[in-house]
KEGUMAR-919734 format. One line per 3 residues: number of its first residue (from 1); for each residue x, y, z of C-alpha. Coordinates in steps of 0.1 Angstrom, whole numbers, plus 5000, padded with zeros to 4 digits. Layout:
BEGIN
NUM> X:Y:Z ~ ...
//
This chain:
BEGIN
1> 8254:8432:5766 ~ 8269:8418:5797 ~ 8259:8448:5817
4> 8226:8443:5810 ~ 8229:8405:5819 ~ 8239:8419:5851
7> 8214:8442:5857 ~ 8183:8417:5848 ~ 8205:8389:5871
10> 8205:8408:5900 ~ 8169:8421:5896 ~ 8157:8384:5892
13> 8176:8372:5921 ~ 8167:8400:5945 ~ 8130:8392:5938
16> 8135:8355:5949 ~ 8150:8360:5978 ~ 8126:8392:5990
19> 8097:8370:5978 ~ 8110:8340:5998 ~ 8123:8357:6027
22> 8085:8377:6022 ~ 8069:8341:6024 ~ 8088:8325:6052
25> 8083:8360:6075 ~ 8044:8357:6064 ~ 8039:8323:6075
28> 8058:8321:6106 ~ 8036:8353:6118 ~ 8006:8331:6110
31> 8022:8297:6124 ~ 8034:8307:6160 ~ 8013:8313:6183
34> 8019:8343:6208 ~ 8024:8321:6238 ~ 8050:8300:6227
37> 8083:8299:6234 ~ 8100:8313:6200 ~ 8096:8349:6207
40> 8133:8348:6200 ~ 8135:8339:6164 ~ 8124:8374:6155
43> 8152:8391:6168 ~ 8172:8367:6157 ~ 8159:8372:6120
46> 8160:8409:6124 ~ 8197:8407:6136 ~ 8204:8388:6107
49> 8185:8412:6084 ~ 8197:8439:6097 ~ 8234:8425:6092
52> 8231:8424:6062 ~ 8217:8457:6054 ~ 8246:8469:6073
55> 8274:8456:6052 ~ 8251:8469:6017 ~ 8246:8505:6033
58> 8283:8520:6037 ~ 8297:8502:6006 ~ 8269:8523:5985
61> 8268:8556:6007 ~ 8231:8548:6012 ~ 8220:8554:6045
64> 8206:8522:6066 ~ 8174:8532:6075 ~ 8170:8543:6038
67> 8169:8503:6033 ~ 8157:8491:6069 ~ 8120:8507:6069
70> 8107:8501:6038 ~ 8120:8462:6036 ~ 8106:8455:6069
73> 8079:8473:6065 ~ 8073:8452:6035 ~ 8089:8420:6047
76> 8081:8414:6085 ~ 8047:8416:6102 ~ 8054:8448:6125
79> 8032:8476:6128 ~ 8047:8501:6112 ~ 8050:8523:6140
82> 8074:8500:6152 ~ 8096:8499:6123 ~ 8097:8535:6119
85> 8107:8544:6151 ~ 8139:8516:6145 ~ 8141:8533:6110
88> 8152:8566:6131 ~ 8177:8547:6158 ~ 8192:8532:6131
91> 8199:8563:6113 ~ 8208:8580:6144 ~ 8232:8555:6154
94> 8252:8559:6115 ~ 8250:8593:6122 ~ 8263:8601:6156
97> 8291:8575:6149 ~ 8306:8590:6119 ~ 8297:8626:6124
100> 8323:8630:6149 ~ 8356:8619:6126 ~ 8341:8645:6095
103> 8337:8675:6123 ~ 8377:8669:6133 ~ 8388:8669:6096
106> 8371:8700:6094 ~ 8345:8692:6068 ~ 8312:8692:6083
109> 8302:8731:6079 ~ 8286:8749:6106 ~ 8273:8779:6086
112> 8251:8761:6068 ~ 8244:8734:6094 ~ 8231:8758:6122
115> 8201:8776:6095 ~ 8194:8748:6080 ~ 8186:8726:6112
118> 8161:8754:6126 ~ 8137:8747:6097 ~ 8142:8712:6090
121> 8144:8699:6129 ~ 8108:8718:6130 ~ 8097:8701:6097
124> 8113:8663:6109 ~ 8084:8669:6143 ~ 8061:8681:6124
127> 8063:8650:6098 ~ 8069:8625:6132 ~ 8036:8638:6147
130> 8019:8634:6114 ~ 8029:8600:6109 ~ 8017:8585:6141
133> 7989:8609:6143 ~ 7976:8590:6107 ~ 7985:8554:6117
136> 7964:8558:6149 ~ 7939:8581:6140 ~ 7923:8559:6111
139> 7911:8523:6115 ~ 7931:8517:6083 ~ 7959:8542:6092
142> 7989:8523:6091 ~ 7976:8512:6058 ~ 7978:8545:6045
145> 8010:8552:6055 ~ 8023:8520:6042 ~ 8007:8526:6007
148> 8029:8569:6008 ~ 8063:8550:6022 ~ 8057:8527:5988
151> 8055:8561:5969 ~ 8079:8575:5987 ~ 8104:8552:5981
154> 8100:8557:5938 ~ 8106:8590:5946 ~ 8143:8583:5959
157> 8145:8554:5936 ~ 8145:8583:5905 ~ 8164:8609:5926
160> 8193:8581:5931 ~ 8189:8574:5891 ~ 8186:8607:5882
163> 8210:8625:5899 ~ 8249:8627:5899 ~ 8273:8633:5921
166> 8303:8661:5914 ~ 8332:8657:5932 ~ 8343:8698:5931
169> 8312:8720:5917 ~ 8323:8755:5904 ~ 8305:8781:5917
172> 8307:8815:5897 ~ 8285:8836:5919 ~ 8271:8831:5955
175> 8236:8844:5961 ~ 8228:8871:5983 ~ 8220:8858:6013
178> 8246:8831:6013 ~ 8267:8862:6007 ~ 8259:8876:6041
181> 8257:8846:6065 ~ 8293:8837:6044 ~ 8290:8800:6035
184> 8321:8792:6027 ~ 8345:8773:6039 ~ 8378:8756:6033
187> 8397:8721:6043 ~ 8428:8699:6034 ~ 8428:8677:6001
190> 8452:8644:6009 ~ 8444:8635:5975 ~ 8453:8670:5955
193> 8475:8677:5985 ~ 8462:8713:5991 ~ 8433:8736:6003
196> 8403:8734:5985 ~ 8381:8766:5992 ~ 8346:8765:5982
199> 8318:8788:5987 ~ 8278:8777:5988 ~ 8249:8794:5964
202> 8211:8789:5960 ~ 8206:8789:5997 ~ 8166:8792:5996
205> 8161:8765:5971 ~ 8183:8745:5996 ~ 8167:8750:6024
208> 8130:8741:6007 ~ 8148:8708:6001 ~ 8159:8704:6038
211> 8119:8714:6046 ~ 8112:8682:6023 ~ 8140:8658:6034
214> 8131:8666:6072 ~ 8094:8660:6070 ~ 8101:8625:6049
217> 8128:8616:6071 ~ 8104:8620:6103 ~ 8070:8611:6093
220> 8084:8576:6079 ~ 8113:8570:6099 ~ 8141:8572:6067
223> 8173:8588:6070 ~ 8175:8618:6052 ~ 8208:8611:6033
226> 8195:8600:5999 ~ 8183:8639:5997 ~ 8205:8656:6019
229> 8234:8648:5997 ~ 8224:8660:5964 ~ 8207:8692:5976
232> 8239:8700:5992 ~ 8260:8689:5962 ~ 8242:8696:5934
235> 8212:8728:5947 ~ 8237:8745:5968 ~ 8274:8736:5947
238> 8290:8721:5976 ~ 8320:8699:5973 ~ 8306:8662:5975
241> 8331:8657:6009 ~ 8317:8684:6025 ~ 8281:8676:6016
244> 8282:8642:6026 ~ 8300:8657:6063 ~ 8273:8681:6066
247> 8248:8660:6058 ~ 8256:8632:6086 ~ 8256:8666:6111
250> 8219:8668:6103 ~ 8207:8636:6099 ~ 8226:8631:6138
253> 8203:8665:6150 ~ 8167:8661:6126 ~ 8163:8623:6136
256> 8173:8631:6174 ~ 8140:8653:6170 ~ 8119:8629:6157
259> 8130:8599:6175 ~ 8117:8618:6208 ~ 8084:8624:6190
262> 8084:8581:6185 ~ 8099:8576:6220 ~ 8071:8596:6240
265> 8045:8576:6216 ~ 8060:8541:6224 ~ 8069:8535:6194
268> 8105:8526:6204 ~ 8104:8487:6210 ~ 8139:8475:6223
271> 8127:8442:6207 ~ 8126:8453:6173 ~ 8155:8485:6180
274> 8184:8462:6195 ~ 8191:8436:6177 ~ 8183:8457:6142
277> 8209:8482:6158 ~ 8233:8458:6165 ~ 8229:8439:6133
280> 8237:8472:6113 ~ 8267:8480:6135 ~ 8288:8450:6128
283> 8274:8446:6095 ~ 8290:8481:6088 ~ 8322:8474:6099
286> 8325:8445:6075 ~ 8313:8465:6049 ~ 8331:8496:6055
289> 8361:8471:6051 ~ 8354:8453:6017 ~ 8338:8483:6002
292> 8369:8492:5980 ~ 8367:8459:5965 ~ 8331:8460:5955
295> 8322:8470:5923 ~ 8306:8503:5916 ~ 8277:8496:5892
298> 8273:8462:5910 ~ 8263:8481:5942 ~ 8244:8508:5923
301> 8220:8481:5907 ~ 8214:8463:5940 ~ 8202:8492:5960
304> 8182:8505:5934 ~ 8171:8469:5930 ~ 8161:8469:5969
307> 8147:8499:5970 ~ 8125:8495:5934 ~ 8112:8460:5949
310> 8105:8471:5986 ~ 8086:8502:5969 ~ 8064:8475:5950
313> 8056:8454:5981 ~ 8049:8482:6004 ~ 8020:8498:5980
316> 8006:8462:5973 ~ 8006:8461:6010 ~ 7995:8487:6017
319> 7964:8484:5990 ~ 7957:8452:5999 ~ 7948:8466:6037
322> 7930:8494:6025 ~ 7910:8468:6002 ~ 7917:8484:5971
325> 7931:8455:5956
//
């Protein structure tokens, strides 16, 4: 009973403070005029923002841009182009700063990472050049891509309820083509104080996922963690260290490719990218600190709390443009 008490509290409180925070962004856009002097409280409010999206993101193994684009998108009154293209620094910047430390423990693995990248690098353009091609291509483009981020975003919200995470699959068999490119791999346990060896199966059904997670990841500016992770732990039986390693590998290499795609466009405002970037950095570091004394299911309900409410706004947004409702 007082789970559920929980659950409903933190629901109810999230949707005050989005709605507020909704309403003071809303009315500030409408209140200052361009030529005044408070250009700066936007980065300032980002910073802030983005602070505090930084200490939530490594204390639930969520990735930032996961909860960047589709709350500012939502929230703030920035094309969306804009926020995208921060969506990918952002999840660049987690990426490249953490990937290095799992590649010297050994547990990022290169056999998968190299086939995998060819197809999904390709499918993160393909998705970046869609995405801006829509939002500029239609009077009511941004609109549209607005109202899919909102749908998109349910999506993760039941692949994050749905799924579960296993620490050390068992696989019994390895497929055949896994077999011949040998992914495998092995690295040192502290905690069972020994080699764990593991070996990777369902390798095509893996790599459809990648094709998915890249395109998402690049046509809307979201790190592809929140799918990365479970294909590679749960499709493809890889320990959950390793997957999470590998996965941080790819995000660092697929949003590289998009980000240029949003660069060349212009959709890379250091406005909007540095203080959100430097918001999440420090944020992180706090939260990379306290996260052992945050509770589990506490953290599990605010995400998907954020992400359930972000998804509402951003079709309602998104409708509303496209004068549906």
């Amino acid at each position: 009973m007082r789970k559920k008490w929980l659950k409903w509290g933190v629901f109810v409180f999230l949707t005050i403070c989005m709605f507020l925070l909704w309403h003071y962004s809303a009315w500030g856009a409408e209140a200052t005029p361009a030529h005044t002097s408070a250009w700066y409280k936007w980065p300032l409010i980002l910073f802030c923002f983005a602070f505090i999206i930084g200490i939530i993101a490594p204390m639930t193994g969520v990735g930032g841009g996961v909860l960047f684009v589709p709350v500012s998108t939502a929230l703030f009154p920035f094309n969306v182009d804009f926020v995208r293209g921060a969506g990918l620094v952002l999840a660049l910047t987690s990426a490249l700063s953490s990937a290095p430390t799992y590649i010297k423990k050994n547990l990022a693995n290169f056999r998968i990472t190299i086939p995998i990248l060819m197809i999904s690098s390709l499918s993160s353009i393909i998705g970046g050049i869609l995405g801006l091609w829509i939002s500029n291509a239609f009077p009511q483009g941004k609109y549209y891509i607005t109202t899919a981020l909102g749908l998109v975003l349910f999506l993760i919200f039941v692949v994050m309820v749905t799924s579960k995470k296993v620490e050390f699959p068992e696989v019994k068999e390895m497929d055949s083509i896994s077999k011949k490119l040998r992914l495998g791999g092995a690295w040192f346990e502290p905690s069972l104080n020994k080699v764990v060896r593991y070996k990777a199966t369902r390798f095509l059904w893996g790599l459809l996922g990648f094709v998915g997670a890249g395109f998402i990841a690049g046509m809307f500016g979201l790190g592809a963690g929140w799918a990365n992770v479970p294909v590679l732990n749960l499709v493809m039986g890889l320990p959950l260290k390793v997957a999470i390693a590998t996965s941080m590998v790819i995000i660092a290499v697929n949003d590289a490719a998009a980000a240029w795609i949003y660069l060349a466009k212009g959709a890379v405002l250091p406005i909007i990218v540095v203080p959100s970037v430097l918001g999440v950095t420090i944020g992180a570091r706090i939260g990379a600190r306290i996260a052992h004394k945050a509770k589990p299911t506490f953290l599990k309900y605010l995400v998907l709390g954020i992400l359930l409410l972000a998804a509402v706004m951003d079709v309602v947004k998104g409708l509303k443009g496209l004068g549906i409702i």
